[in-house]
Steps between C-alpha positions, in 0.01 A plus 500: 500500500366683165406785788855517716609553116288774402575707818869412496537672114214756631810616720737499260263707310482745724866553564549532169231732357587809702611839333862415305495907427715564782778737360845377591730713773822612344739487759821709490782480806606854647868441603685850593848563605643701792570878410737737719360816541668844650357670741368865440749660724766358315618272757569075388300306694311778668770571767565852661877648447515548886854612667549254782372185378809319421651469110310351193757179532312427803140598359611263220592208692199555722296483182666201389432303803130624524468307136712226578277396772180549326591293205605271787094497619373461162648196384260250509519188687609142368163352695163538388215362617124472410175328512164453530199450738197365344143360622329287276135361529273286306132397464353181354132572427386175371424193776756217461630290773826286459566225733215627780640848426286785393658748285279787419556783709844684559770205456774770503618790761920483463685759632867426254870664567741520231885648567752571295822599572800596222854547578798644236791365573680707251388581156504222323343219749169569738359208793119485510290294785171526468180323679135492597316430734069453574262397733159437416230587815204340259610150661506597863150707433292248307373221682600221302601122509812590269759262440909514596589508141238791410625692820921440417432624167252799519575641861800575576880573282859586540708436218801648307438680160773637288817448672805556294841661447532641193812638266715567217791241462596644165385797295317226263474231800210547822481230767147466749513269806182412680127512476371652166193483214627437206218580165508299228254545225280759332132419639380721755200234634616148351846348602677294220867581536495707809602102726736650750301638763286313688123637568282582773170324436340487808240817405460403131400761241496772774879636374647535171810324442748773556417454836461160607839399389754342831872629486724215510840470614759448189811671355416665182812662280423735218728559184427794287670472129294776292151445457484214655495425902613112561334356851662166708332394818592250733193474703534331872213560662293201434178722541170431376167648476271560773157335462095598595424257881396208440117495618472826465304745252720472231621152515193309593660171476194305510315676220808399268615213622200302637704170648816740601568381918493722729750665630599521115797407380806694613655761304904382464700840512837348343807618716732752410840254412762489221282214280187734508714801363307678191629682214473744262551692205380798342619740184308817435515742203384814431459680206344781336144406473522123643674285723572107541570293776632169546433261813665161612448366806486217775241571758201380737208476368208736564245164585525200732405148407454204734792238546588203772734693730633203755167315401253761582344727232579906519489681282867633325633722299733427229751686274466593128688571240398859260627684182309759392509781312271860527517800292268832466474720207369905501307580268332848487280484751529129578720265688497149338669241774557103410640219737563117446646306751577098457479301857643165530470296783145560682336268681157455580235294687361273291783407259827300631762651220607876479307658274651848271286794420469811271383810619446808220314840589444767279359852570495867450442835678345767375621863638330752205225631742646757722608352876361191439610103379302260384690156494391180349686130570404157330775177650434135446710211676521157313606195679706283249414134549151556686318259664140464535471424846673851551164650417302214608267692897451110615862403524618423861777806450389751242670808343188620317738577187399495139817488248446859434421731758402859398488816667394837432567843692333821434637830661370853498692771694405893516680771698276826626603790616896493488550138575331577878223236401569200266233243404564168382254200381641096443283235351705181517310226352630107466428291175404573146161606556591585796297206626719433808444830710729767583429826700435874467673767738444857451664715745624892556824650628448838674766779610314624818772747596909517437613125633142367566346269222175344515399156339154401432381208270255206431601183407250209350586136465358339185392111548544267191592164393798453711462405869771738640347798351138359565583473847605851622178656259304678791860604641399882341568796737590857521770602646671864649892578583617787632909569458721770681874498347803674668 
């Protein structure tokens, strides 16, 4: 481990000990007006005074009709639509196996669709559907006893993404109808606050947040009274997050849970009904300087723990209850952010009572080197009333949880060249000496030409004390996309 750590800060390093003496582009917009301008003979509009050519009332209307119908042409269309084609690939270069599996090599060659498609009804509300779509040859190519569940979840998909109608009810009052993300929170690597959304775990650590978050169907209503924005969701879409395959690379099931049956348990998806309806609450203020935010709210939670369902064990996921509060402060060069949330109501494996935590972070950005950040965040979650079993590896159903569980993210970004090629190093380690594992991804984004971007990155998985972590350790690859937008 003591080596996975050198090399992971080795690349942080290196990110961050470039040339900060860039000097900063002032940009300035040109915006000119239209000018009417008399032609040398003396003429308006550069016509001839030619007998037999009818009167200037008909020149004039002609004139009038000729602009007519090209302001007619030029008004722009109440549908848009756009998109992107991408290719992604990945390489695992250290031999692991999972399940009879072997997993070095290329374990990735998906070929993804996304569409999006905007429509104004009139100037106040706009209808979105979005979706995406990918199919992933590397399972048809490679040779391999791999499982149903690795093969639904990794080969093929066809979903919905952000599907909504959208509008202004009042000048102070906005209504949104569908399938949105919702961002709660200040962190840019560590979710405290940020409950609504769901995630999409089943590549973990190879995506930042930002973009592994699952729109979910609710109806959200905004109320804007000065500096502050007040936020009510009714949220019916009883979606929850999608998980790694079981017995695959990243969720070896038999590596973390030794006497686990096989098939494992089943994952219970609850159904979308009246009693499973979520809500929420949100008020958000900005000020000069700083701003605050207040959170309330009644959702899934982001884990599953195993319960009798009609006498057989699955594993479930249950609601909890959050307030929470996040704030950031600029100061000079730096961005100080805080969160606190307190969750009542989670439930667990090894305990038979609901159990309420406390989750803090604290952290900081640093922006006073020219096109780059450097961000640093520190969270802890305490379980009140802990148990010892909770921590205990040997009980029959284990969460692996200490009463305090920390984490630590470190983030360096630099921009070259105009923004055409950002670079961007995570260290996300688990525990207070970070004794529990984490991983290291270092990765480029690269503007080949005008609407082609480039992606190229490494990531490493850092073993430690904690089996789920320990499990996926030789899981480290590099990996290549390739993205055409239109």
């Amino acid at each position: 481990m003591p080596t996975k750590l050198l090399l992971s800060l080795a690349l942080l390093s290196l990110l961050t000990s470039v040339s900060f003496g860039a000097d900063d582009a002032n940009i300035a917009d040109d915006l000119s007006g239209f000018e009417s301008e008399d032609d040398s003979s003396g003429n308006d509009l550069g016509f001839d005074d030619l007998d037999g050519f009818g009167d200037d009332a008909e020149q004039e209307d002609s004139i009038t009709q000729t602009l007519k119908s090209e302001e007619a042409i030029e008004e722009p269309s109440p549908l848009s639509l756009s998109g992107n084609a991408a290719f992604k690939s990945a390489f695992g270069y250290k031999n692991h196996s999972v399940d009879g599996v072997e997993y070095q090599g290329f374990n990735q060659a998906q070929s993804a669709l996304y569409l999006q498609a905007d429509y104004k009804i009139s100037k106040d509300w706009k209808v979105r559907v979005s979706g995406d779509a990918f199919y992933d040859a590397i399972y048809d190519l490679n040779n391999k006893d791999y499982n149903q569940d690795i093969l639904d979840t990794y080969q093929t998909q066809l979903r919905l993404d952000d599907t909504y109608i959208v509008g202004s009810i009042t000048k102070s009052l906005d209504i949104k109808i569908g399938r949105q993300i919702v961002v709660w929170g200040k962190s840019d690597s560590i979710r405290i606050t940020d409950v609504i959304n769901p995630l999409d775990n089943r590549l973990p650590a190879m995506t930042d947040i930002e973009d592994l978050r699952l729109p979910t169907g609710m109806l959200k209503l905004d109320y804007y009274l000065g500096s502050w924005n007040l936020s009510a969701m009714a949220i019916a879409e009883s979606r929850i997050f999608l998980e790694a395959a079981p017995y695959g690379e990243y969720f070896p099931v038999s590596n973390i849970f030794p006497t686990a049956p096989k098939p494992f348990f089943d994952l219970e998806r609850p159904p979308t009904s009246w009693e499973n309806m979520q809500y929420a609450f949100a008020a958000n203020g900005v000020f000069s300087g700083w701003d605050l935010s207040f959170y309330a709210a009644d959702v899934y939670d982001s884990k599953w723990h195993l319960e009798l369902v009609n006498g057989a064990p699955k594993r479930v996921v249950s609601k909890i209850k959050m307030l929470g509060t996040a704030t950031n402060i600029a100061l000079g060069s730096w961005l100080l952010k805080a969160e606190g949330a307190f969750i009542s109501g989670v439930k667990y494996n090894s305990t038979l009572d609901n159990k309420n935590r406390l989750d803090l972070l604290v952290g900081a950005d640093y922006m006073g080197f020219s096109d780059t950040v450097l961000s640093l965040e520190i969270s802890n979650r305490h379980i009140f009333d802990y148990e010892k079993q909770m921590g205990d590896l040997t009980t029959p159903k284990p969460d692996y949880l200490d009463q305090d569980e920390m984490q630590t993210a470190l983030r360096a970004t630099r921009s070259f060249s105009n923004d055409t090629l950002n670079t961007t190093a995570l260290l996300s380690m688990f525990g207070q000496s970070w004794e529990y594992g984490g991983f290291a991804r270092v990765w480029a984004e690269i503007e080949l030409m005008d609407a082609l971007n480039a992606n190229i990155g490494v990531v490493e998985y850092i073993g430690g004390d904690k089996p789920f972590i320990e499990a996926i350790k030789n899981n480290d690859r590099v990996f290549a996309d390739i993205t055409y937008s239109f």
